[in-house]
C-alpha positions in Angstrom: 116.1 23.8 -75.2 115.1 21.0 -72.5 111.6 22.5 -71.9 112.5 24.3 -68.5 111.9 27.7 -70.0 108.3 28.0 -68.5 109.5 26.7 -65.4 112.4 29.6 -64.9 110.4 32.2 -66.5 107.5 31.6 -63.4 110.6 31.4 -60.5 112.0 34.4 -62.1 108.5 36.5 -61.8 107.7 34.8 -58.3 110.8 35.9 -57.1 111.2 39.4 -59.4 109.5 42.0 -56.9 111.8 40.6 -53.8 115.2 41.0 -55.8 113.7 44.5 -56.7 113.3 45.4 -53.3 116.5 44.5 -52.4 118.2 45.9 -55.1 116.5 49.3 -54.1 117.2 49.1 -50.4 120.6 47.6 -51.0 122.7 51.2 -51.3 121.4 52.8 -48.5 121.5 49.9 -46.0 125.2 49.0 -47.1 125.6 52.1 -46.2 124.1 52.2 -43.1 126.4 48.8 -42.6 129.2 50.4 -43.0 129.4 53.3 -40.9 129.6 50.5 -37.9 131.4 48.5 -40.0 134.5 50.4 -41.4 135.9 47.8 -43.2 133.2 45.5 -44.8 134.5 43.0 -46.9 131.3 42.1 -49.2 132.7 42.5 -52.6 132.0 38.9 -53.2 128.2 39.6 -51.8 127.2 42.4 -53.5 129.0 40.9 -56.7 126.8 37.7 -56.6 123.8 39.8 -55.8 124.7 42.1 -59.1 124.8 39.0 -61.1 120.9 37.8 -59.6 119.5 41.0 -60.4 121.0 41.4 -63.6 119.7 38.2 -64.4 116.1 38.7 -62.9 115.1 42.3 -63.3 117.6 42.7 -66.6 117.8 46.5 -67.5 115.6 47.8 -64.6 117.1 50.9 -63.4 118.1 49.4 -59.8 120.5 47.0 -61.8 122.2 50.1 -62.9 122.9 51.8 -59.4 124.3 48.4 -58.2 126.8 47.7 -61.1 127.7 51.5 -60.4 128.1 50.7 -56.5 130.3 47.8 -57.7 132.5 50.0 -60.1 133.1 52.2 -57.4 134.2 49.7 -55.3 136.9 48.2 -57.0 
């Protein structure tokens, strides 16, 4: 509507492949986390994080192993 689309369709694909990556490595290094970490509070964290990757990557399938991670932790 204010002409910005261009400009947040370029930050979204300059910064698509790093919120991938993230969102792929995220499970298994939580997990890693939190067998020295018993009680990790990062609902808040890994809720925010959903919401970015949702938003960037939309239905890719890492999206869908987060929201599930998320699910499971409530």
């Amino acid at each position: 509507m204010n002409g910005t689309g261009p400009a947040v369709r370029h930050l979204d694909d300059a910064i698509r492949w790093h919120v991938q990556e993230w969102a792929k490595r995220w499970p298994g290094l939580r997990q890693q986390i939190k067998e020295h970490v018993r009680d990790l509070d990062d609902h808040h964290s890994l809720t925010s994080f959903v919401e970015l990757a949702a938003a960037v990557l939309h239905d890719f399938p890492e999206v869908a192993v987060l929201r599930d991670q998320l699910a499971h932790e409530r």
